[in-house]
N, C-alpha and C positions, 0 to 999 in steps of 0.2 A: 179381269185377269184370267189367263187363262186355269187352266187346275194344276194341281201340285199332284207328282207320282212319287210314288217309293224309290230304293233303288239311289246309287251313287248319282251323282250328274245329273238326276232327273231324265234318266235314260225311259225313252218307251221303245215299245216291239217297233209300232208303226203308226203310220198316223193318216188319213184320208180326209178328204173334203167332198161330201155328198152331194148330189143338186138342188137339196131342199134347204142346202146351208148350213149342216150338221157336222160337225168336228169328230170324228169316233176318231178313238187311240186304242188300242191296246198295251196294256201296261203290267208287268208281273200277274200277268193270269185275270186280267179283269178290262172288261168291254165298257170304255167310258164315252157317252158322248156328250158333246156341250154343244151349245145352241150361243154363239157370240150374240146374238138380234135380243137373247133376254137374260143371256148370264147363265141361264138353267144347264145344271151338270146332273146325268146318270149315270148309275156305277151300277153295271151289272157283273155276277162273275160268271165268268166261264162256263160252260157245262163242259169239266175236264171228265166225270164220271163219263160221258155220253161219249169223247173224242178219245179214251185212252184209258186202257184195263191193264193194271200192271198184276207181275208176274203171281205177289202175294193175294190178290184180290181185295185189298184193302183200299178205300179211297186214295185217288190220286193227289198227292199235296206238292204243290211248287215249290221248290228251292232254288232262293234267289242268293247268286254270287255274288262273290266282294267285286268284280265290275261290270254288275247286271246281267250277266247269263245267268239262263233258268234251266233246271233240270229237274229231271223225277227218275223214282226207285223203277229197275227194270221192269220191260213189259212181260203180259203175257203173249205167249204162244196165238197167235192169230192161226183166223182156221182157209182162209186164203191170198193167196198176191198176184200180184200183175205179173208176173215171173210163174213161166209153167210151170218150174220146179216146185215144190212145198215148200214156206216158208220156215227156217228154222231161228230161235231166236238165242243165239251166242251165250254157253252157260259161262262164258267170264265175263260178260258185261252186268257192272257192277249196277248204272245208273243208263240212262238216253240225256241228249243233250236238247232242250226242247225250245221250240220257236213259234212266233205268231207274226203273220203278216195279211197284213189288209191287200185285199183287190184297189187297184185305183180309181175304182168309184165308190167306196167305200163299202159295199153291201155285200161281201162276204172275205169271212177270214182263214185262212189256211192255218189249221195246227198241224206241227211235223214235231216229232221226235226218232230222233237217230240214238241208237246204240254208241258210246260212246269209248274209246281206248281200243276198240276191236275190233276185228277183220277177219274175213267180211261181216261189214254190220248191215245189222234190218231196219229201216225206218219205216213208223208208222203216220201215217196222212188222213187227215181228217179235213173237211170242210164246212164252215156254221155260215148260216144263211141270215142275215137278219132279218129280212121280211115275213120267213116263217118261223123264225126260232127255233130251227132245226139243224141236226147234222145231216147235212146233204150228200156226201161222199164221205167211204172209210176205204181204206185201202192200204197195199202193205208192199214195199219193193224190198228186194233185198241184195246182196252181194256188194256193198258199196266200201269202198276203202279211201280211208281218211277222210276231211270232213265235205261233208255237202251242202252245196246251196240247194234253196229251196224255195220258190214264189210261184205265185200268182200271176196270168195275164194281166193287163187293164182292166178287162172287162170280168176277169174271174173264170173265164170260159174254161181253162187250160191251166193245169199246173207245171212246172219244169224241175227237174233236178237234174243238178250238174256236183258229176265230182271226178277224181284224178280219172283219166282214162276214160271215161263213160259220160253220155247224159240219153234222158231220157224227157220225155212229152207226155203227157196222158191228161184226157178228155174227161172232163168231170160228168158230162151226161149221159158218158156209154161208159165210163171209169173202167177203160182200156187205154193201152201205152197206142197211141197216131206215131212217135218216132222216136228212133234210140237210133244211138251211133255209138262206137265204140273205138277209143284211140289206142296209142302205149299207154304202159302206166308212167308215163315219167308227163302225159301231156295231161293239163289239168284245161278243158274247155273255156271257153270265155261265152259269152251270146248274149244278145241284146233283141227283145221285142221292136218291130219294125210298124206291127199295127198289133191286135187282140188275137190273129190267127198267124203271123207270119215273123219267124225267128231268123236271127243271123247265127252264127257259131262259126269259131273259130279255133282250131288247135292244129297240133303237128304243121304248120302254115302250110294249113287249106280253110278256105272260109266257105260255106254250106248255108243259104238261103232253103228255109224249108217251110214249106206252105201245113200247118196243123190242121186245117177242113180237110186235106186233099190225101195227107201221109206219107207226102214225099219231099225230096229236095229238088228243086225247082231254080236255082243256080248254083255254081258252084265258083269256083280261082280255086286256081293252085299257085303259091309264090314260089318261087326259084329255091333252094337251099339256102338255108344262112340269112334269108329275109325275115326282118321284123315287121310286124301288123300293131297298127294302133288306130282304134276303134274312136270315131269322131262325136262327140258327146251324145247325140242322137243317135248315134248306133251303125246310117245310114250310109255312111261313106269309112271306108277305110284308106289309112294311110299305108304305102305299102313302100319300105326302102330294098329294093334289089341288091342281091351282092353277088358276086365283089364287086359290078361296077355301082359305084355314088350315085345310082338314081333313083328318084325318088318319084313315083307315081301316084295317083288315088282311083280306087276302086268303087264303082257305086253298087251298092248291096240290092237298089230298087229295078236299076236296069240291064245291070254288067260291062256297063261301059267305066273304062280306064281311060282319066287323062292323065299324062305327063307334067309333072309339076315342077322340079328342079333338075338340074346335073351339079352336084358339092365337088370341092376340089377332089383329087386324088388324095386317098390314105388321110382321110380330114377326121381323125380321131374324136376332136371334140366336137363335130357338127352332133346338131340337136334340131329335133322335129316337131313339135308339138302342134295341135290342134287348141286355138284361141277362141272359136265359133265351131257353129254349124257345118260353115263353108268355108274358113282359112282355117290355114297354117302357118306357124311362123319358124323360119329358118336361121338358126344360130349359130357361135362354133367356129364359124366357115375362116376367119384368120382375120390378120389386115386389114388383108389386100380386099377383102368380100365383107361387103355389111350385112346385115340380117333382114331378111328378106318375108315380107308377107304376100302371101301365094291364097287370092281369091279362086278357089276350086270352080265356083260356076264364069266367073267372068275371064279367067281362065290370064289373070295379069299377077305382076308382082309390083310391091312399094317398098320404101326405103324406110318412108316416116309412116307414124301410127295413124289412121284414118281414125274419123271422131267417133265416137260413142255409139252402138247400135242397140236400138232399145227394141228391149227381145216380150216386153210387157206391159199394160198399160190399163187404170182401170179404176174408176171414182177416185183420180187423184195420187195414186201411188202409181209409179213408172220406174222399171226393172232395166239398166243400162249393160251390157258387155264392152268393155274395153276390148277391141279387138288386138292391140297389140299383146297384151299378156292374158289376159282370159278371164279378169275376174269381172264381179258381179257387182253394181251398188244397184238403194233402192231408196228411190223420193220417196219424201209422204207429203200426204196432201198439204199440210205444213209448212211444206219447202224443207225441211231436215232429210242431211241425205248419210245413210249407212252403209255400210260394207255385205255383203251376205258372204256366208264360208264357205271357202273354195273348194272346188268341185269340176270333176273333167266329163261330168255331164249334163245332160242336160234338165233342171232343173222344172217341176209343174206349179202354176202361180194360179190363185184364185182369190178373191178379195171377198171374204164375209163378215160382214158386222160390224164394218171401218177397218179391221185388221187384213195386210196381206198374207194368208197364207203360200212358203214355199216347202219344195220337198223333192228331193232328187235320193240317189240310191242309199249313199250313206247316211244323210241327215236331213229334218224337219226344222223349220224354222216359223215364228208369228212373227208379225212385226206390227207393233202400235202403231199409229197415227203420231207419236209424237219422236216415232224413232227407238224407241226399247222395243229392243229384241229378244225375245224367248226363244232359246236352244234345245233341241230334244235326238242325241244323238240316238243312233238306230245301233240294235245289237244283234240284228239279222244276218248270219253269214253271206257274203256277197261274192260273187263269182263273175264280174264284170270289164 
């Protein structure tokens, strides 16, 4: 069985799957890992002394909320920031609102705490290394208004924040910002990792491919006014419906090519778009007289009926299907017992250790036994996706 966390729901920060087969979570302030191959769990805590000096200089103590958010007593005054200006830290912020997120290879974990109820608030960033047992990066931004996401590349390389109006990039090995942008304040960003170095972003509809080794943006679209973008579970392609006229095209974030994907009746109010895969779309709404249409983006056709099951996973026995007509997710076990996994408009990372499959996409972790029991582990990471 997997381990048991504090906390409503059995909520953790985050959860990774390592190459040596090692399960680390992070849970209310504490570094766990388990080894499914022999059952063995370790529970280390935090070194929060080492990631985070608050304002009284008293040891930092977690407090954990009635729905798993964690916060601590204001910080102190940091003595620099990624921001030329000096950092100052808000005398009406009562507490910071504090977060832990795993890299997705598991070997290092981002601690962020933001200032909480005030504007502009400072957050604080920290980086622990498992291999050395170290804080690797501390670092401090500040001016941010309302609340921010905050993660990890895959590979740990780069951290991102994104919040109303603003996001920024910075490189944990020179722990300097590679790229900020700045919108209105009414646009709250969107971005999705494309590889370990290269980000999508999307706000005010303009979408912004920007290469993090290089410091710049590297593609760009701009949509028409009154156009809505909807980002394809992978991140990679975007949906993009033009207005006023009903058309609907898709953007590709890797190479900048647009193809053409539908024309919806005129004034068709209830048309509806959504992304079912990687690579379709399914069109809905349309009236009557027009059935609902799935629209394969690479092979560049539409269908009327559901095409069969695409199996998106496969591995000592358990195999991960997509219904491409609606989007969801079930999962064999070697057993032959087949379950549902919970829905999700992304795309999902599967790795099979110890007979259990592990999944885990941006909002939620999942285990699944061999005999079909599923362990749930929602995520209380702010998300910006």
């Amino acid at each position: 069985m997997p381990p048991a966390f504090e906390g409503p729901s059995n909520l953790v920060q985050s959860m990774a799957v390592t190459d040596a087969g090692q399960v680390r979570f992070v849970s209310t302030g504490a570094l766990v890992e388990w080894t499914p191959a022999t059952a063995a769990t370790t529970k280390r805590p935090l070194p929060l002394e080492a990631l985070y000096q608050t304002a009284s200089k008293a040891a930092p103590q977690l407090i954990l909320g009635k729905e798993g958010e964690l916060s601590l007593p204001a910080m102190a005054a940091p003595a620099k920031c990624l921001a030329k200006a000096d950092c100052k830290v808000n005398a009406g912020a009562a507490g910071v609102d504090a977060a832990f997120e795993l890299a997705g290879d598991g070997q290092k974990v981002l601690f962020s705490a933001c200032e909480m109820a005030v504007y502009p608030a400072l957050c604080a960033l920290s980086v622990f290394d498992f291999a050395s047992g170290a804080v690797v990066a501390k670092l401090f931004s500040p001016g941010w208004v309302g609340d921010v996401a905050r993660h990890l590349s895959p590979k740990g390389d780069y951290l991102v924040l994104v919040g109303i109006g603003r996001t920024e990039m910075v490189s944990l090995a020179t722990e300097r910002r590679v790229f900020s942008a700045t919108y209105t304040i009414n646009d709250f960003p969107r971005y999705r990792f494309l590889d370990d170095k290269t980000v999508l972003f999307s706000a005010a509809g303009k979408l912004e491919v920007a290469d993090l080794s290089a410091g710049k943006v590297v593609r760009t679209e701009v949509a028409q006014e009154g156009a809505t973008l909807e980002l394809a579970p992978d991140g990679r392609r975007v949906l993009l419906q033009r207005s006023p006229a009903p058309q609907y095209s898709v953007w590709n974030a890797l190479t900048g090519a647009t193809t053409k994907a539908i024309k919806v009746p005129p004034q068709c109010a209830d048309c509806k778009a959504e992304w079912t895969s990687e690579r379709h779309v399914r069109f809905s709404g349309m009236g009557a007289a027009h059935p609902d249409l799935l629209f394969d983006v690479v092979a560049k056709t539409h269908t009327e009926t559901a095409p069969p099951d695409e199996t998106v996973f496969s591995s000592e026995g358990f195999i991960v299907t997509r219904n491409l007509w609606d989007g969801s997710l079930h999962v064999t076990t070697p057993g032959g017992k087949r379950t549902p996994l919970e829905a999700t408009h992304d795309t999902p990372t599967f790795a099979v250790v110890g007979g259990r499959l592990f999944a885990q996409c941006w909002a939620w972790a999942q285990i699944i036994e061999a005999d079909a029991v599923a362990h749930s582990f929602p995520r209380t990471v702010f998300q910006a996706h």
